[in-house]
VOGU-3710 file (C-alpha; in Angstrom, 3 decimals, decimal comma):
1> xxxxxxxxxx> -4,597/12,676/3,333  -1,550/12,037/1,195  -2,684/12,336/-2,432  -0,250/10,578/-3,960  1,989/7,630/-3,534  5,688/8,049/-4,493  8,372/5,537/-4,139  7,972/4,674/-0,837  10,002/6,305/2,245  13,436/4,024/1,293
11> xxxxxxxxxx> 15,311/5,356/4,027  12,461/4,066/6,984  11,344/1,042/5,517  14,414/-0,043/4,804  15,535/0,180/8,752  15,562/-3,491/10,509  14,918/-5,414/7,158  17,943/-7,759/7,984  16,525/-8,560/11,459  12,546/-9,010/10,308
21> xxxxxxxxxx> 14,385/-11,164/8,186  15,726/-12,902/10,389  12,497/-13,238/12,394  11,253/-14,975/9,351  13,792/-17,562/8,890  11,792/-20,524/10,901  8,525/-19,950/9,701  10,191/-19,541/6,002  12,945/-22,444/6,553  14,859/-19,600/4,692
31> xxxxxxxxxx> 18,738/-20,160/4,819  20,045/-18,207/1,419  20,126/-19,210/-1,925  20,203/-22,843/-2,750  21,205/-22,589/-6,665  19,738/-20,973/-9,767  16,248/-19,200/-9,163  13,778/-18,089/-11,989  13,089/-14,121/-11,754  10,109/-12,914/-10,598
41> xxxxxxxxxx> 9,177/-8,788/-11,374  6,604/-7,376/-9,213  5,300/-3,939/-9,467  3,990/-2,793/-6,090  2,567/-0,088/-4,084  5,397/1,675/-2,527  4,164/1,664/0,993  4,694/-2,328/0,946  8,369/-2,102/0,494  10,269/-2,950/3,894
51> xxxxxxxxxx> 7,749/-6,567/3,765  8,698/-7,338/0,033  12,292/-6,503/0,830  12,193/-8,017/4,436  10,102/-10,921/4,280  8,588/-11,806/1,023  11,479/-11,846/-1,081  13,399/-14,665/0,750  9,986/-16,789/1,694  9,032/-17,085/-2,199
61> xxxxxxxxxx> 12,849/-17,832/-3,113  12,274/-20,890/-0,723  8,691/-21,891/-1,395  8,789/-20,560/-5,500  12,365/-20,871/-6,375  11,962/-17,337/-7,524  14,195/-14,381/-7,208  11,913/-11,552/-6,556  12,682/-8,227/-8,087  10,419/-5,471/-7,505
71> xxxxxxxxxx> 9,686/-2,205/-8,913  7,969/0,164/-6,128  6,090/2,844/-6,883  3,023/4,987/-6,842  0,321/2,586/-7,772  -1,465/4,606/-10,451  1,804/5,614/-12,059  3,029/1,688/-12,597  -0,703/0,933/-13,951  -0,085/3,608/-16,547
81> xxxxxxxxxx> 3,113/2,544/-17,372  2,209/-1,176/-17,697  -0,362/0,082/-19,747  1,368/2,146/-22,140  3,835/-1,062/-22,320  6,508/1,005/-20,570  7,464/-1,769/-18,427  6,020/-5,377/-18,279  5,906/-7,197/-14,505  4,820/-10,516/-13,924
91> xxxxxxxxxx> 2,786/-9,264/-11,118  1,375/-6,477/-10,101  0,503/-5,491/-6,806  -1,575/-2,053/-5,925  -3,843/-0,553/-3,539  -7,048/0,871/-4,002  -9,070/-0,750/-6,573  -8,686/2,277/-9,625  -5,297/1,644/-10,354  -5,992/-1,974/-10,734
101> xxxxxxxxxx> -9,017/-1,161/-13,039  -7,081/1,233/-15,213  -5,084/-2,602/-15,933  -8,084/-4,744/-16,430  -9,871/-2,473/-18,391  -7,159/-1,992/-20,407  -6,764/-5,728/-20,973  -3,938/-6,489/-19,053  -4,270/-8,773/-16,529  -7,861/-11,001/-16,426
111> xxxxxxxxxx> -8,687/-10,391/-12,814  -7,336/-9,127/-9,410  -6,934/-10,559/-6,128  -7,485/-9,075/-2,910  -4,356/-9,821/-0,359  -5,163/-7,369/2,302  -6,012/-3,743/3,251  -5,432/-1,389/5,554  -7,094/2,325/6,498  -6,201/6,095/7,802
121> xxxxxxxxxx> -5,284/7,265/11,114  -3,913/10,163/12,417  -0,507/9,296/14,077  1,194/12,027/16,188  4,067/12,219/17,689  4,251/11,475/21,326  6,244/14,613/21,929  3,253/16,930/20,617  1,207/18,934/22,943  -1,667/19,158/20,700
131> xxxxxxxxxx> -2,595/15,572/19,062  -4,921/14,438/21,528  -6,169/17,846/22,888  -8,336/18,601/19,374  -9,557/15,187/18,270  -13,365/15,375/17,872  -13,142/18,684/17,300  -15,663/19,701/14,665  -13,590/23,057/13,023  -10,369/21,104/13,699
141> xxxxxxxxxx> -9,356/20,966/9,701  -9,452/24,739/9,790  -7,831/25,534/13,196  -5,108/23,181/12,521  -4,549/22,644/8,940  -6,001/25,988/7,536  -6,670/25,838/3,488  -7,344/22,934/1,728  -4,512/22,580/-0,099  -1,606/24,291/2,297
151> xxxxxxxxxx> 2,241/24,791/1,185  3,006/24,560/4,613  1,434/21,084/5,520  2,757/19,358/2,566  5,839/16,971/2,864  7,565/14,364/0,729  5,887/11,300/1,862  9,080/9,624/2,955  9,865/12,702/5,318  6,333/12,572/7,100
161> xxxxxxxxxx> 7,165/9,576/9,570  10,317/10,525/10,043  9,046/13,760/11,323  6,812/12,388/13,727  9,373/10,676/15,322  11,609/13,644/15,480  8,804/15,712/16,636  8,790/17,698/14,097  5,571/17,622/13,159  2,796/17,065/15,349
171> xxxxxxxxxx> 0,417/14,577/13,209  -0,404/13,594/10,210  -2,942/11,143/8,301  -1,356/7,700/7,025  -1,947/3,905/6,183  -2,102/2,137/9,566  0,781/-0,053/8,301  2,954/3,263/9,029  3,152/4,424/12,640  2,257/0,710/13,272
181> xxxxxxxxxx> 5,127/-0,323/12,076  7,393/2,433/13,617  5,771/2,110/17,007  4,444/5,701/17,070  0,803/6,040/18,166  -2,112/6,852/16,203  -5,900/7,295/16,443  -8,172/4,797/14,608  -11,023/6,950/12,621  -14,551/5,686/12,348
191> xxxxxxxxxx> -15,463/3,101/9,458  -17,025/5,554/7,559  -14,289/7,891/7,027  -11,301/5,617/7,408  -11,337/3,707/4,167  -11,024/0,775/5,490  -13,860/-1,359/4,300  -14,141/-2,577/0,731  -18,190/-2,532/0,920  -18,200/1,207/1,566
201> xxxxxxxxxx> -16,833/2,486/-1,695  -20,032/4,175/-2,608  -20,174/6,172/0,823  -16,253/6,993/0,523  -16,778/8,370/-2,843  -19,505/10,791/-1,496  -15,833/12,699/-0,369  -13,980/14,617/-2,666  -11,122/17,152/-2,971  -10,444/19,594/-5,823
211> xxxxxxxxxx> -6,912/19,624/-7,453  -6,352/22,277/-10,342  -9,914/22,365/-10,820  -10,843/18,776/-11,312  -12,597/16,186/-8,437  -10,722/13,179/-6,844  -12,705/10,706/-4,872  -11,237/8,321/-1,963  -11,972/4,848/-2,719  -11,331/1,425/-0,480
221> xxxxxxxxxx> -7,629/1,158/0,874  -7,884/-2,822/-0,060  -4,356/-3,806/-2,161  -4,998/-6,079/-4,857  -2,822/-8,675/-7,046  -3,018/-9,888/-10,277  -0,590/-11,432/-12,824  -0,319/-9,268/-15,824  -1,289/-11,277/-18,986  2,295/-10,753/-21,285
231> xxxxxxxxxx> 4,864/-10,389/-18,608  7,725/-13,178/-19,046  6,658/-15,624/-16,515  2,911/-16,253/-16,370  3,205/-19,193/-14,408  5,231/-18,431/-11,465  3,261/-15,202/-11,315  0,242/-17,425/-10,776  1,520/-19,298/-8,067  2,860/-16,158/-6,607
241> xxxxxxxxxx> -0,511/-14,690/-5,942  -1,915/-17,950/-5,169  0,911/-17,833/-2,405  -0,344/-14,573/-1,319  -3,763/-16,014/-0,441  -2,098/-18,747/1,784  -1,359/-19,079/5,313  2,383/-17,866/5,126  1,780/-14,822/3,539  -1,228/-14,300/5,884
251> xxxxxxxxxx> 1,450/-14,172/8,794  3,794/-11,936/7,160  1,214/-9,802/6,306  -0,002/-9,356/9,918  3,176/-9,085/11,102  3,422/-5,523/9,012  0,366/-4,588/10,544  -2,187/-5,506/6,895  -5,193/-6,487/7,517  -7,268/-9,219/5,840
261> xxxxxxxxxx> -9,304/-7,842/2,988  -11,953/-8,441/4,609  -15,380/-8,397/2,138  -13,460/-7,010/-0,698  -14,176/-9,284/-3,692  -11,411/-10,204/-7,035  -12,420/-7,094/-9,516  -12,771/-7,651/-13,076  -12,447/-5,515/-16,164  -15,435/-2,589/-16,616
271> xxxxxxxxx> -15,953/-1,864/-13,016  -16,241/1,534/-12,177  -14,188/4,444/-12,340  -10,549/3,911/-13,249  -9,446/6,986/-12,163  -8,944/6,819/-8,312  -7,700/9,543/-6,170  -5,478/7,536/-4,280  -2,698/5,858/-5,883
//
C-alpha cells in the first residue's frame, strides 16, 4: 500500500486531458473563456489531477465563472501547510478523513463534505505470469513481497502505473481510479480490507504498519471538501463544493472511475485521530 501521496504521477494523468476534455464539452456547454473569471485555488489530493485538469476546471469556468487553479499534492502535507498558514486555498479537497481533521480541528474550515471515494486493488500487468496465479494465497505477502518495508518494492508513485503498463513490474496495490483509468486490470479486494467503506473505519484501523518505530493506521479512502474559512473567496468556494454534490460533477466523477461516498457522513472538528496513515 502506497504510504504516502506525492504530487500526483504528472506525466500519466496528464495523457488525453485535451480529449476528456473534449468529451466534456456537451454535457459542460464548455466553449473557452467568455471574459474575465474570478480565481478559484483548490488544494487537492494529487491522485485527482487529470479530472481537475481535464474536466473540472473548464465545467466550473462555465457554470461558476471561476478560473480554477489548483495546488496538488499529498493530502496530509497541504493540511499542514494550510495549517501553519503556509498557503491559504479557497477549497480544499483530500482523501481520507485525517487530513481533513488535522483542518477542522485546527479551526480552519467549519465542516467537510464528502464528494466521493474510492478503494485498493491490486492491478497487474497483463504481461505478468504471476498476478493471477497467487491471489488467495495466504503467505503471498512473504513469497512475493518479502519484508515489510522492502527497498526493492518501493517506487515513486508516479513510476508505479507506468510500470505496469511496461511490464515492468508485475502488480502493485492502488486507488481503483488508477488502472481504471489506464485500462489495465485489477482485482477488487474484499470490503473489509479494501478501504472502501466509510462505516468501517473502526475495523480498518484494527491494521497497522510500523514506520521508524511509530504505528500508522489505514482509515476510509472517502475524499472530502470543504471551503477553508480565510481563503480569498469564501463564496465561490461555497458554491464550488455545493457544485460538487450536484449532478454534473456526479458524472465527471464516474467517468474517472470515483465512486459515490456512499454512507460517509460531512466530519466536523474533534473527531478522531488527526493523524492518518494515508495521505
Amino acid at each position: 500500500m502506497d504510504l504516502s501521496m506525492k504530487s500526483q504521477r504528472r506525466l500519466l494523468l496528464r495523457i488525453g486531458i485535451a480529449a476528456l476534455a473534449g468529451t466534456f464539452a456537451p454535457l459542460i456547454g464548455y466553449s473557452g473563456a467568455a471574459g474575465p473569471m474570478t480565481p478559484l485555488e483548490v488544494a487537492y489530493a494529487g491522485s485527482m489531477g487529470s479530472m481537475m485538469d481535464g474536466a473540472v476546471r473548464p465545467a466550473i469556468a462555465k457554470a461558476l465563472g471561476a478560473d480554477l487553479r489548483g495546488r496538488a499534492s499529498g493530502s496530509t502535507g497541504l493540511a499542514n501547510l494550510i495549517v501553519a498558514g503556509s498557503i491559504r486555498p479557497d477549497v480544499f479537497i483530500c482523501v481520507t478523513p485525517g487530513p481533513m481533521r488535522i483542518v477542522l480541528n485546527a479551526g480552519k474550515a467549519a465542516n467537510a463534505t464528502p464528494i466521493a471515494r474510492t478503494e485498493m486493488v491490486i492491478a497487474y500487468s497483463p504481461k505478468s505470469q504471476y498476478a493471477a496465479r497467487y491471489y488467495h494465497q495466504p503467505d503471498l505477502a512473504d513469497r512475493i513481497l518479502g519484508p515489510q518495508i522492502n527497498p526493492q518494492q518501493i517506487f515513486q508513485e508516479s513510476q508505479v502505473m507506468a510500470r505496469l503498463q511496461a511490464g515492468q513490474l508485475d502488480a502493485s496495490s492502488a486507488y481503483k481510479t488508477q488502472p481504471a483509468a489506464l485500462g489495465l486490470p485489477f482485482l477488487s479486494l474484499p470490503p473489509e480490507i479494501n478501504l472502501g467503506s466509510a462505516s468501517m473505519e473502526k475495523e480498518y484501523q484494527r491494521a497497522s504498519v510500523a514506520l521508524n518505530g511509530k504505528a500508522h493506521h489505514p482509515s476510509p479512502l472517502v475524499f472530502y471538501a470543504a471551503v477553508i474559512k480565510d481563503g480569498p473567496q469564501s463564496e465561490l468556494a461555497a458554491r464550488f463544493v455545493a457544485w460538487l454534490q450536484g449532478s454534473v460533477a456526479r458524472q465527471v466523477l464516474s467517468h474517472y472511475h470515483y465512486d459515490d461516498p456512499g454512507e460517509a457522513k460531512p466530519l466536523l472538528a474533534d473527531q478522531g485521530d488527526a493523524k492518518p496513515l494515508l495521505p
